[in-house]
Structures are given as structure tokens and as C-alpha cells.
C-alpha positions as CSV (number, residue, x, y, z in Angstrom):
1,X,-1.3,9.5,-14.5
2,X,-3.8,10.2,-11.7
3,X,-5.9,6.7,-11.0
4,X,-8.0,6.4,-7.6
5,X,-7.5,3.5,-5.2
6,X,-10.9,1.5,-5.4
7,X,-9.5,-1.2,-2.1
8,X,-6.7,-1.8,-0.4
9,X,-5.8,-5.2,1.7
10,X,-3.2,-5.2,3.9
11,X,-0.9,-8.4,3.3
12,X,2.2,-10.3,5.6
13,X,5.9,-8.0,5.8
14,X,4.2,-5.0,5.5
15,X,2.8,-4.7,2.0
16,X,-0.8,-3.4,0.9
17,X,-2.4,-5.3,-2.2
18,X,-4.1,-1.9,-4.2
19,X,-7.0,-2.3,-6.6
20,X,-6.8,1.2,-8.9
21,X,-9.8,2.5,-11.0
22,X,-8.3,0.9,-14.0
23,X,-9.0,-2.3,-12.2
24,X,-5.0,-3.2,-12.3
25,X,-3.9,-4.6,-8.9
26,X,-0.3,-3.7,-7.2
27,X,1.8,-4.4,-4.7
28,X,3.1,-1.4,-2.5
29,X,5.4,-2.0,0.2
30,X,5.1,0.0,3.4
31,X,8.3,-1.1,5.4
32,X,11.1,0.9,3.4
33,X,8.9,3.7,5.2
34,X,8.4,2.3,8.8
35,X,11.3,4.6,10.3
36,X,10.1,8.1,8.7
37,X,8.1,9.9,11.5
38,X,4.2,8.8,12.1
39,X,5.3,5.8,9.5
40,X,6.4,4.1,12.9
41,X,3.3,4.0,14.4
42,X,2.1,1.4,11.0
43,X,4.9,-1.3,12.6
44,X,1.8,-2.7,15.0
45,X,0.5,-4.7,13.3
46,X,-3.4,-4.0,14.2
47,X,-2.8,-0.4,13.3
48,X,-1.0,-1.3,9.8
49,X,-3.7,-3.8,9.0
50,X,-6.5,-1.2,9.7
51,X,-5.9,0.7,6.4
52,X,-8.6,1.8,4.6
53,X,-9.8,3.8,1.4
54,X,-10.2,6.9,2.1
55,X,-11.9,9.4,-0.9
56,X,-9.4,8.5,-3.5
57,X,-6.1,6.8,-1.4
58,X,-5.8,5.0,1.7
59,X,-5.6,6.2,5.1
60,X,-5.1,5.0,8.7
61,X,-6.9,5.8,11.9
62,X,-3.3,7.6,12.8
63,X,-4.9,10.1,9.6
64,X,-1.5,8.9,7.6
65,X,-2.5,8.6,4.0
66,X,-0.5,8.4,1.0
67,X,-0.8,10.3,-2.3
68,X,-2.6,7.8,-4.7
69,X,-0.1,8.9,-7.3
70,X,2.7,7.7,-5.4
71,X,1.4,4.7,-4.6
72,X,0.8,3.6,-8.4
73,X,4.4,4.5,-8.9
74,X,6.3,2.7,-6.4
75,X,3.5,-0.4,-6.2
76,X,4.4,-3.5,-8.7
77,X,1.8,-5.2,-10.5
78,X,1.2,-8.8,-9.1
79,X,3.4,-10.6,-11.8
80,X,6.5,-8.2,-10.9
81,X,5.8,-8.9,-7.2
82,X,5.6,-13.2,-8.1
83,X,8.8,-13.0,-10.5
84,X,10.2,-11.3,-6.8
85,X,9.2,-14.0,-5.0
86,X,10.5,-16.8,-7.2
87,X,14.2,-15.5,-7.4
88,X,14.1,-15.2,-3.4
């Protein structure tokens, strides 16, 4: 299923909150990524938190951007991402 990113908020340890066109909000996580190539460059933290939506996905100043696709797949919706957090 192909569903644009409408805004993207970068949160703490390296995880973007994603709003989609289906208005569903989900968590992606950035930092199993952070050693693959450019992907270092998103470990400062004022370069990772200048994400923005760019056309349909997000982009950085750096010009990485990730296929929206991908992102909906290997994002959790927010109650995944709590039931996470509660057994941590």
C-alpha cells in the first residue's frame, strides 16, 4: 500500500513520529540505520532533527530520504511503540 507522509517530528534515540495520508501516526526508528553509509551523518543530532517532508517522504539537508513505502512498513503505530515502552 502506497500512503504519503503528510509530517514527520523527529523524537529522543533517534525515532521520527510519521503522520501518513490516512491520518494513522507511526513510529519509525532511524538508529538500526545510523552505521549504513550517509545514515551516519543523521547521528548529529541537529542534522537528524532537521528532517522534513519532502514531496511524498521525508528528506534531510544531506538529500537522504527514505521511500515512504518503507517507512509505513517498518514504523509501529503509537500503541505498538507504548506496549514497547511498558515492557522495557
Amino acid at each position: 500500500m502506497y500512503l504519503s507522509v503528510k509530517s514527520v517530528k523527529p523524537l529522543e534515540e533517534f525515532k521520527l513520529l510519521l503522520k501518513f495520508e490516512n491520518g494513522e501516526e507511526r513510529i519509525f526508528d532511524v538508529s538500526p540505520y545510523l552505521n549504513i553509509g550517509k545514515f551516519g551523518e543523521l547521528k548529529d543530532q541537529s542534522m537528524f532533527n532537521s528532517v522534513a517532508v519532502s514531496f511524498d517522504t521525508i528528506e534531510w539537508p544531506n538529500h537522504i530520504d527514505i521511500d515512504p513505502e518503507f517507512l509505513y512498513e517498518k514504523s509501529v503505530t503509537l500503541n505498538e511503540q507504548q506496549k514497547t515502552n511498558q515492557c522495557t
